[in-house]
C-alpha positions, 0 to 999 in steps of 0.5 A: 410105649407112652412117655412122660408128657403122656404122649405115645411115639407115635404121636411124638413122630406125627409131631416132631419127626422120627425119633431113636427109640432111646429116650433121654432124660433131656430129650424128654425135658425138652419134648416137654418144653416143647409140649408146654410151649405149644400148648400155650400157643394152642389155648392162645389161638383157641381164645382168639377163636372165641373170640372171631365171632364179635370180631367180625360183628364189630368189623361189619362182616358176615358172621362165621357160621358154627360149621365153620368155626367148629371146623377151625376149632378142630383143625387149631391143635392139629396145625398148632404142632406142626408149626413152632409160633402162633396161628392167627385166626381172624374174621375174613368178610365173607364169613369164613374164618382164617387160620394164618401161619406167615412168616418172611418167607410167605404164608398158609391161609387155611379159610374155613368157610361156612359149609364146612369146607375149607380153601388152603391158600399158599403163598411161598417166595412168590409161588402161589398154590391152592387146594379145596376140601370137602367138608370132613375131609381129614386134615392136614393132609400131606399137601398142608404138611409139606407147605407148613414144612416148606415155610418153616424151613 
């Protein structure tokens, strides 16, 4: 079954939770308000990706390689649906790129480095956790999901 924003149930579990199988008028509505917001918020963050690369030669760092903002290129819309503001991406100094979803609560910094790896760092009311990945390790695993959760709730 796919819906009116052209997205399948599936897609629209992975995204906003299990919903009934029933859809309404105004759900559908507002799925696609919800769709178009995040979509904004994605092509946002994608043009600041584009632009990471001078940001860091401006700033004296190393250059991001490609390896490493192709990975952040392809993690950007996957993040952008589980989180409900903006990501910014930023140059770190040491050449990697930074994914950051913060709030008052704390933060998730996914760096994705110049191997195509990528260091998922966690900071949430004072709690400091960590994961590494290979490069070409699927992502968000369940791990990034339920600190994403964590810090939007």
């Amino acid at each position: 079954m796919t819906f009116v924003t052209g997205w399948s149930k599936q897609q629209l579990d992975i995204a906003y939770g299990p919903q009934p199988f029933a859809e309404t008028a105004v759900s559908l509505a507002t799925h696609q308000v919800m769709v178009d917001a995040t979509r904004n918020r994605c092509s946002i963050t994608l043009r600041d990706l584009y632009e990471v690369v001078d940001e860091a030669m401006e700033e004296g760092y190393l250059r991001p390689s490609d390896d490493a903002v192709s990975v952040a290129r392809n993690l950007l819309p996957k993040l952008q649906c589980l989180v409900p503001h903006r990501i910014e991406v930023y140059p770190t100094a040491d050449g990697d790129v930074a994914l950051d979803v913060s709030n008052e609560r704390g933060s998730v910094i996914l760096l994705c480095g110049s191997g195509g790896g990528i260091v998922c760092l966690v900071n949430l009311n004072g709690d400091r956790r960590r994961a590494r990945y290979l490069p070409r390790t699927p992502l968000p695993d369940g791990f990034v999901r339920e600190v994403l959760a964590e810090l939007a709730t």
